[in-house]
N, C-alpha and C positions, 0 to 999 in steps of 0.2 A: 525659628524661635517664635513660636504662638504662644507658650506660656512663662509668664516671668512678675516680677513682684515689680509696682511701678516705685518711685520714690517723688513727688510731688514739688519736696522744698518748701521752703517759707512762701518766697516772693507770689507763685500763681496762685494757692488758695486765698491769700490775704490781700492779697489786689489787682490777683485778674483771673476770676473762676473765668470768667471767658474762654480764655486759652485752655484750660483746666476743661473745661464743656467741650472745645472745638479737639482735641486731645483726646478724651473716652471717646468720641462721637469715631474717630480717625480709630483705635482701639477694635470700638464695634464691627466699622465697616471692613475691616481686614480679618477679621475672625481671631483677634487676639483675647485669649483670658489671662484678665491681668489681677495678681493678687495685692489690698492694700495692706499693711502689717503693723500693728498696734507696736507704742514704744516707740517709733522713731524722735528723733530731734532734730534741729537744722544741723545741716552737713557737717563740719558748720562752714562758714564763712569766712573766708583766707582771710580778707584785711581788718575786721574786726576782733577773730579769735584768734587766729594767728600771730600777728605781730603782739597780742598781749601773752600769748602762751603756746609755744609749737608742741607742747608736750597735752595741753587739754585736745588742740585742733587733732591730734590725730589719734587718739584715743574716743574722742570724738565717734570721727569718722570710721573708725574700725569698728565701732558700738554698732552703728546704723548699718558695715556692711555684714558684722556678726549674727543681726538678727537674719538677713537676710537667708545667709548661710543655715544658720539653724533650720528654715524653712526650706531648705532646699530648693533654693529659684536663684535665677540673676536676676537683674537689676536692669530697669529701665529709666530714665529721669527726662524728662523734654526743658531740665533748668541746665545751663552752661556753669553756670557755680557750683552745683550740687556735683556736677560730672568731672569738672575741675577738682575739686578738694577728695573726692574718691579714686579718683585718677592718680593723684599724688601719692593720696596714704597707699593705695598699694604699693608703688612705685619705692616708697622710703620704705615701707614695711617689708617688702622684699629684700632689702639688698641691709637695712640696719637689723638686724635679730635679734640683738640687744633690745630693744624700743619695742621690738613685736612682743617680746617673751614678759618685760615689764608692762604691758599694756593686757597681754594676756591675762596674767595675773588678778589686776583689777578686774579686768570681764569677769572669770570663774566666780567672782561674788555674787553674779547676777547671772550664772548658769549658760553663759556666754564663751565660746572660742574663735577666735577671727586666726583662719589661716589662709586667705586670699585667695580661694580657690572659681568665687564666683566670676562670671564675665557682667562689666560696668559699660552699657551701652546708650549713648546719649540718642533720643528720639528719633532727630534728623538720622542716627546713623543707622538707626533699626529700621527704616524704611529705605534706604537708602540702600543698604548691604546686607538686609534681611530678606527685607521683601523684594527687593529692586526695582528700578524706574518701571520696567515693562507691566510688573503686575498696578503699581498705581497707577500708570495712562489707562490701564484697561477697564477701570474701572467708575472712570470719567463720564459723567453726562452731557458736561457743557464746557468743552475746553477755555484756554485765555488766549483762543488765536487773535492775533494781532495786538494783543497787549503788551506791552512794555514793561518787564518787570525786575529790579535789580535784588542781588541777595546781601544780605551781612549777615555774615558767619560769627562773629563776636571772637574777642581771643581765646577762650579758654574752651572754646569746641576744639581747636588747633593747635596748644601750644600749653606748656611745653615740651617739646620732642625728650628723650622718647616714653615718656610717661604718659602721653596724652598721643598716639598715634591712627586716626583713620583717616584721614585727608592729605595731599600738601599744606603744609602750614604756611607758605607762603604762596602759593597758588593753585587754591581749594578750584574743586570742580563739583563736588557732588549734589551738590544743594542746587544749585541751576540746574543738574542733569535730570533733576526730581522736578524742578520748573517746567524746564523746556518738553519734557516729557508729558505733561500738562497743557502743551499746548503756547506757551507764554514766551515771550520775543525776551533773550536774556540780555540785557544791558550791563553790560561793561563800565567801569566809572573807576576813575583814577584813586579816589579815596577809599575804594572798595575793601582793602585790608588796613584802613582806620581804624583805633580803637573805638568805642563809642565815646570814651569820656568817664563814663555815668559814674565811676569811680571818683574823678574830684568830688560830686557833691555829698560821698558818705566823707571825706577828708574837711567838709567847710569849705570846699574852692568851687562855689559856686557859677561865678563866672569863665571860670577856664571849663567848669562841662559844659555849658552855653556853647562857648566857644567852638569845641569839639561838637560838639549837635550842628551848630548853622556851618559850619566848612562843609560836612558830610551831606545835610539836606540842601546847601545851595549846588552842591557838585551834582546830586541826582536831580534835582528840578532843570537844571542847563539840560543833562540828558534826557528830557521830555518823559523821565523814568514815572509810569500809573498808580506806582507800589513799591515800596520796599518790602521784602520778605526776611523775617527777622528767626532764629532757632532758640533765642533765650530773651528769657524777663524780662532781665535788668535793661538790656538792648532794646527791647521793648519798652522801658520807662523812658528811657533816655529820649528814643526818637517820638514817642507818642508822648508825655504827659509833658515832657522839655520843649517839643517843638509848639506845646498847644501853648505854652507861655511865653516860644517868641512871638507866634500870630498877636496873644494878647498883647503884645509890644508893636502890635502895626506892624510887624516884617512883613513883606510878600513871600511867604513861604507856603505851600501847601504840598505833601506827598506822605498820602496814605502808608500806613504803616499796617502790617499783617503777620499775625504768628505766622510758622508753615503748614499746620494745621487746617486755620482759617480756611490760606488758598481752598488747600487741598477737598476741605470742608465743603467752599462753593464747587469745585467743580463737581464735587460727587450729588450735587444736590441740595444740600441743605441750606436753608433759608441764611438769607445775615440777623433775622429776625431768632432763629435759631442757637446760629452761634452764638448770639449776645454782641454782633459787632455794633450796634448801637452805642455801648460802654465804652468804645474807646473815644478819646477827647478830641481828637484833629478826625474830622468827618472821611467816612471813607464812600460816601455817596458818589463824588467824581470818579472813582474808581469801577464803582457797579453801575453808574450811567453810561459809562463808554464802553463797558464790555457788554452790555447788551447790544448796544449798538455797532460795533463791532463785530458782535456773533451776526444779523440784521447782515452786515457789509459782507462776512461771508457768506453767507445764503445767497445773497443777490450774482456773487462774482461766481460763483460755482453753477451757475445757472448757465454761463459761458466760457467758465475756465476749469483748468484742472488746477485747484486752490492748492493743494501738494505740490507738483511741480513748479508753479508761481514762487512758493515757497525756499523750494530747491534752485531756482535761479538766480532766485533776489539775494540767497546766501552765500551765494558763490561767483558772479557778477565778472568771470573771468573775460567773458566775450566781448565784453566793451572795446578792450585792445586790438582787437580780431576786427572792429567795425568798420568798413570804409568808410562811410559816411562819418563816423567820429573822427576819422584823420585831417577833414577838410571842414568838419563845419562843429564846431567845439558848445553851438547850442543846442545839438542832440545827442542826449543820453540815454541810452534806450533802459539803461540800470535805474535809472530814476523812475521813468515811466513805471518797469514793475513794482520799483519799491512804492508810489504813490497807491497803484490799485491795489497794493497789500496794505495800504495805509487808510484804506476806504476814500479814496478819492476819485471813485469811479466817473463822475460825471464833467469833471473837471479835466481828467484824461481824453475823455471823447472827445472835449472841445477844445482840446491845444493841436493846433497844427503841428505839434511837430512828430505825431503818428504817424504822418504822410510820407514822412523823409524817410521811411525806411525802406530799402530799396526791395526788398523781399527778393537778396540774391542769394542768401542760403550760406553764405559767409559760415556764419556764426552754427550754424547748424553742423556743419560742417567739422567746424572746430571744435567744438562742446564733447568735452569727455562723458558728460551724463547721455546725450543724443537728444537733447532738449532746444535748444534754441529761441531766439526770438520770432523768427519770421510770420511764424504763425499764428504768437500772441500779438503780432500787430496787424496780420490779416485781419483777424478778428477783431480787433480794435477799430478797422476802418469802415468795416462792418457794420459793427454797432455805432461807430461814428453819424455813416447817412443816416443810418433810423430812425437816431434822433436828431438828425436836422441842420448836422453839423457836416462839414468835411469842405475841401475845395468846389467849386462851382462847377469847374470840368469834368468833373469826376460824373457825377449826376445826366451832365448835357451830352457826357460820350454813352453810358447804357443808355438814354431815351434813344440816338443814334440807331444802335445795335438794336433794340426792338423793332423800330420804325425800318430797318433797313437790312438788318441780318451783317453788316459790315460796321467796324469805325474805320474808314475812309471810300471815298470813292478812285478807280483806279484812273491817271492819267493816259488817255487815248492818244492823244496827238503824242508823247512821248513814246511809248508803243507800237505805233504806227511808225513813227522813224528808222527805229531799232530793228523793223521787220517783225515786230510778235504779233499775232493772229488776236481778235478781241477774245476777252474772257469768257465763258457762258454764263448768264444769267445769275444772279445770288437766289440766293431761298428767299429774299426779301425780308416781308413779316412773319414767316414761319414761326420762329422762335416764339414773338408775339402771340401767335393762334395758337399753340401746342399749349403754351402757360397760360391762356386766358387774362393776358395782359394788357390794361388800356396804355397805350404806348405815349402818350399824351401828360400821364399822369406817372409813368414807372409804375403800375399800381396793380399785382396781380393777384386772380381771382381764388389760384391752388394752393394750396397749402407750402409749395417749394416755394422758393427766395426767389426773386422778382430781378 
């Protein structure tokens, strides 16, 4: 589906071309032609037009999909109310005939017929089931690895069944699948199938959408969540222009709010100077300082790890169980260690002792349905430990040993001699030393191999 008619809605062009910019921008980079069509109205809007008239709401809404039709396109909309209320009129329109045939009626004055033939496909889902995750990872410059990023789907992308059907409505996955395919660490949070709210404050219940706003944004701040990623407007006003009014209350609140667009917008490249996220009210600077820094923290660990695998460990953390060393000493967790160096806490890993505790018996290696393992992410750990400076004191004093002598230990003679065994012949001595060009003094060699 590369060509199709978009439908806009009220809400983005009148208060957030931003998303409206970051949306054609997402449009372009996918090779969609999208056609705009003169004559539309708002959808319209269930609680406003509906509860005063179900008879204008869906006549309405048939108006707006009749044009469509006439042009020979479906429909694409990135607003959850717009998708909502066209979702429905089909849904009645289908199944009451009555309602279609008097509705008809009135169209033919205006050279109009609505007989529901087009497909109504909300933004998120057109990329999502049009284009699919694989094609947008591919096309990524600058993934959200190691960001933490939660979604809200809003209710009317989801419900109600079966008139509104592309997700679980109670336990959606697509919109993370679009995330994490990006690169981005998908946070989980209890309130995640909340409604926004943003509805009390068109009813005058001002405080109860508050309310509904600070339950949701204090459940994603406790989950150290970078960004919320939002598929509609209104959802968008709620947790952006509501949340910047409880900051203006002194809350301690802060979590960046983001169309899916946006996201998607940064990783393909395009500036935030671009998208126009300057416009949104609650700053989304925290969010673009640490993913710089983050992309930074992967460069560095990929220097010595396989950052994919890392990844595939820390998500699956089955081998902790498997640990002997975790069965007797309960302050090493070898799952923590990788989640920390995915967390960019490289330097702070090298200098905790408890990299040392891992026995490197192959346990875990062993065990691992992937063939992954720890042992060798903490080889390496103890590696880069000495290098810089860190590790146990033995550790150090036994390779000067083994340079200076070609052994760590000298062999006991006098017990030897008892036993009847013949003396050993001679070690290499410094060998090892002179082969690597090693001041044995120093551990400190001349060749390019490890010392």
């Amino acid at each position: 589906m590369k060509e199709f008619a978009v439908f806009w809605g009220c809400t983005i062009p009148a208060r957030f071309p931003f998303i409206e910019k970051s949306v054609r921008l997402m449009f372009d980079d996918l090779g969609a032609q999208i056609h705009e069509l003169p004559g539309h109205t708002c959808c319209p809007e269930g609680t406003l037009v509906k509860s005063n008239d179900p008879d204008s709401f869906y006549t309405a809404a048939a108006r707006n999909l009749a044009l469509v039709e006439k042009a020979g396109f479906d429909v694409v909309t990135p607003c959850n109310g717009c998708y909502s209320t066209f979702k429905e009129a089909q849904s009645h329109l289908k199944t009451d005939w009555r309602a279609r045939d008097t509705i008809n009626e009135r169209l033919a004055t205006e050279d109009l017929h609505y007989d529901g033939s087009l497909q109504v496909v909300h933004f998120a889902e057109w990329l999502s089931d049009h284009m699919g995750p694989g094609l947008i990872a591919s096309k990524a410059v600058k993934p959200f690895w190691g960001m933490n990023i939660a979604v809200h789907y809003g209710c009317h992308l989801l419900r109600p069944q079966p008139a509104v059907k592309w997700d679980d409505p109670l336990h959606p996955t697509k919109v993370e699948a679009l995330v994490a395919a990006l690169g981005g660490r998908v946070i989980d949070y209890p309130t995640k199938m909340q409604c926004c709210g943003g509805y009390l404050d068109r009813v005058g219940e001002r405080e109860g959408s508050l309310a509904f706003n600070r339950r949701k944004l204090y459940d994603l701040q406790n989950h150290k969540v970078d960004a919320l990623v939002v598929v509609c407007p209104s959802c968008f006003q709620q947790f952006d222009l509501n949340q910047a009014a409880l900051q203006r209350a002194n809350e301690p609140i802060h979590v960046p709010v983001l169309y899916l667009s946006e996201l998607i917008g940064l990783a393909y490249g395009h500036s935030p100077e671009e998208l126009g996220m300057d416009m949104h009210r609650v700053s989304v600077q925290p969010f673009l300082d640490k993913w710089e820094g983050r992309s930074a923290d992967k460069t560095r660990l990929a220097q010595d790890f396989d950052v994919a695998l890392l990844g595939k460990c820390d998500s699956c953390r089955a081998c902790k169980d498997d640990c002997p060393v975790c069965k007797v000493d309960p302050t090493f967790d070898p799952c923590e260690t990788v989640g920390r160096l995915l967390n960019g806490e490289i330097d702070e890993v090298l200098a905790d002792p408890n990299i040392w505790k891992c026995l490197e018996c192959y346990t875990c290696l062993e065990m691992c349905h992937s063939d992954i393992g720890m042992a060798e992410t903490f080889r390496k750990l103890k590696e880069l430990s000495l290098k810089s400076g860190s590790g146990p004191d033995a550790v150090p004093a036994s390779y000067k040993m083994f340079m200076e002598t070609g052994v760590l230990g000298k062999p006991k003679e006098g017990a030897r001699k008892k036993l009847g065994l013949a003396p050993l012949p001679p070690t290499g001595g410094d060998a090892i030393q002179r082969l690597m060009g090693c001041d044995a003094a120093n551990a400190v060699c001349d060749s390019e191999g490890e010392g």
